[in-house]
C-alpha positions as CSV (number, residue, x, y, z in Angstrom):
1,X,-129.5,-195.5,93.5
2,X,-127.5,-192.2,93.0
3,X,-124.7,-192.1,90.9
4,X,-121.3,-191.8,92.8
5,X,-119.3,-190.8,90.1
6,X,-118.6,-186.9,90.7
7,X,-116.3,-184.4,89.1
8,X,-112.8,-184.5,90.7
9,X,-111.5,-180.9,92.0
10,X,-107.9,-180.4,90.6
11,X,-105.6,-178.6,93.6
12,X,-102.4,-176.6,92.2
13,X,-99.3,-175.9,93.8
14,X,-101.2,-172.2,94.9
15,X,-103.8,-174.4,96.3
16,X,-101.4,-176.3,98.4
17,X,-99.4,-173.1,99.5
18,X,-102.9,-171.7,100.4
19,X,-103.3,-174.4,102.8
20,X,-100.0,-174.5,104.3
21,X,-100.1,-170.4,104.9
22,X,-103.8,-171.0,106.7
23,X,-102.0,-174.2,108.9
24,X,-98.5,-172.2,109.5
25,X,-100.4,-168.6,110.2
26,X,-98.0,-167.2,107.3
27,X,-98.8,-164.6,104.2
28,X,-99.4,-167.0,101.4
29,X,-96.5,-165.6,99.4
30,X,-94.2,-167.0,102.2
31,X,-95.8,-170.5,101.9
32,X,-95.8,-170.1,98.2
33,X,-91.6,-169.8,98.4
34,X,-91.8,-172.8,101.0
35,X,-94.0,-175.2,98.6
36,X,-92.4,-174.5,95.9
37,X,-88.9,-175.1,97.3
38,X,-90.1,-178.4,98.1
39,X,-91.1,-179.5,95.0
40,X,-88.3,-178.2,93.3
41,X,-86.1,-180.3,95.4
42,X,-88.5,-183.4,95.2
43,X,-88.4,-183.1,91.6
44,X,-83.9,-182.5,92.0
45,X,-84.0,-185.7,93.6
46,X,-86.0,-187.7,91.2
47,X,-84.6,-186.2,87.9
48,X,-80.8,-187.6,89.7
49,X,-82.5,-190.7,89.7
50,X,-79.3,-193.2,88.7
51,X,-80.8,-195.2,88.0
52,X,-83.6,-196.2,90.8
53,X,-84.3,-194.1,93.8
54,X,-86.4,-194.3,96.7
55,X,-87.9,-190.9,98.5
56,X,-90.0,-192.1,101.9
57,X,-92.1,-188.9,103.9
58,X,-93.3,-190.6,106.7
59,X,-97.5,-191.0,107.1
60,X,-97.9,-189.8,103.3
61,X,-96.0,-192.7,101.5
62,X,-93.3,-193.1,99.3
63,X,-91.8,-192.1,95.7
64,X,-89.9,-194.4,94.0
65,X,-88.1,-194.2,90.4
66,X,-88.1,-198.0,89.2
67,X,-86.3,-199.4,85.9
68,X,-88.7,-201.0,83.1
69,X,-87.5,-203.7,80.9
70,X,-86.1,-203.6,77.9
71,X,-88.4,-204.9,75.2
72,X,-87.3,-206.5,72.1
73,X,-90.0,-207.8,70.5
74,X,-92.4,-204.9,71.0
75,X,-95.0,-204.5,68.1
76,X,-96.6,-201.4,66.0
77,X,-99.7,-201.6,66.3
78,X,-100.2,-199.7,62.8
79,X,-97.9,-201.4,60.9
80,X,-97.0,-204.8,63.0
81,X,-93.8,-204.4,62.7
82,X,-91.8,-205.9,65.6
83,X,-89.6,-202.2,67.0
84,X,-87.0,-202.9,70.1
85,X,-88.0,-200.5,73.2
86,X,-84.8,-199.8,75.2
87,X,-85.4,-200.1,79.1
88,X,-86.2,-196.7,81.0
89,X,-87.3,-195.4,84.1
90,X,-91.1,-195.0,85.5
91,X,-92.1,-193.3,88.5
92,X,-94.4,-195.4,91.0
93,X,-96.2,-193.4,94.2
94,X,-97.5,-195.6,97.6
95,X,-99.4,-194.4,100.0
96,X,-98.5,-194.7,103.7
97,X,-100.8,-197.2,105.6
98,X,-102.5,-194.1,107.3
99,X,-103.5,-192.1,103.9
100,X,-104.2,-195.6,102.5
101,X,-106.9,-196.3,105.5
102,X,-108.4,-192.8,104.8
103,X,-108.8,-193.5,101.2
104,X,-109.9,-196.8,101.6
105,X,-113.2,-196.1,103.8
106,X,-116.6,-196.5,102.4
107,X,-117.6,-193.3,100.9
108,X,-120.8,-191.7,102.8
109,X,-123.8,-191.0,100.3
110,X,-126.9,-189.0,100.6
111,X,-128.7,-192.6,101.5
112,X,-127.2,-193.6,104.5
113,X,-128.2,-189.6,106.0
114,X,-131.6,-189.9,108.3
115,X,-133.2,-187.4,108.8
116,X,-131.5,-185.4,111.2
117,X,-128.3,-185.2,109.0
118,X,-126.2,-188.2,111.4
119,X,-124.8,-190.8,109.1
120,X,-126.6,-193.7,109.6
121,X,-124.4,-196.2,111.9
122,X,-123.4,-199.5,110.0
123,X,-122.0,-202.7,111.8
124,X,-119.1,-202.5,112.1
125,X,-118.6,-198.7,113.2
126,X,-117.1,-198.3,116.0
127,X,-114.2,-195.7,117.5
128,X,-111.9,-198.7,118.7
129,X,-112.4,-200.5,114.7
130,X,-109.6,-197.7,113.4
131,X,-107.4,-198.6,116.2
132,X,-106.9,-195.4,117.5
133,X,-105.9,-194.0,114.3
134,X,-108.1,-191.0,113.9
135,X,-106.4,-188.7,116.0
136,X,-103.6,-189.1,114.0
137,X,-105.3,-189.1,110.8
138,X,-106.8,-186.1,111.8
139,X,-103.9,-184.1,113.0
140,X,-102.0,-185.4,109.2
141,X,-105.1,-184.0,107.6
């Protein structure tokens, strides 16, 4: 059996402001200003944080900012002496339930190709099993 392990393809901000120019019909550098505006005021919102925050984009998911514990009796590892870590802020990312259907499909592999290049069907398959959610998922992609 192959292994499934492949290396991941990083996508910058450019690459995402590419992709919005080709689905808005814009120049890039207008999508470029557009993107980044966005993230900038993502990232506004998030760094206000005071001190837990919830940001929710409907069908991609939702960024929170959630408080840790405090930790008193946290240890060095080096030294094993017992330090106190004050409490502090993480940031936590979940998906909608659309991206988190897409994601959580079985991946297709050279295997289940015949011949003809048409995945092989497996029980289960079927157009009504999603529930009517590929349209959608395909106009979010």
């Amino acid at each position: 059996m192959q292994n499934l392990k492949m290396k991941s393809k990083t996508y910058t901000k450019k690459d995402v402001a590419k992709r919005v120019a080709e689905l808005r019909n814009e120049k890039v550098y207008v999508a470029e200003q557009w993107t980044d505006a966005v993230f900038s005021a993502l990232r506004d919102i998030m760094m206000q944080a005071n001190p837990e925050l919830r940001i929710e984009v409907r069908d991609f998911g939702v960024f929170e900012i959630k408080l840790t514990k405090s930790k008193p009796k946290a240890r060095n590892p080096r030294t094993g002496e017992t330090i106190y870590v004050p409490p502090r802020r993480k940031t936590h990312f979940k998906p909608s339930k659309l991206l988190k259907n897409f994601l959580q499909q079985p991946i297709e592999t050279e295997e289940q190709f015949d011949k003809t290049d048409e995945p092989v069907k497996q029980s289960g398959d079927s157009a009504a099993a999603d529930g009517g959610d590929s349209e959608r998922r395909d106009q979010a992609l």
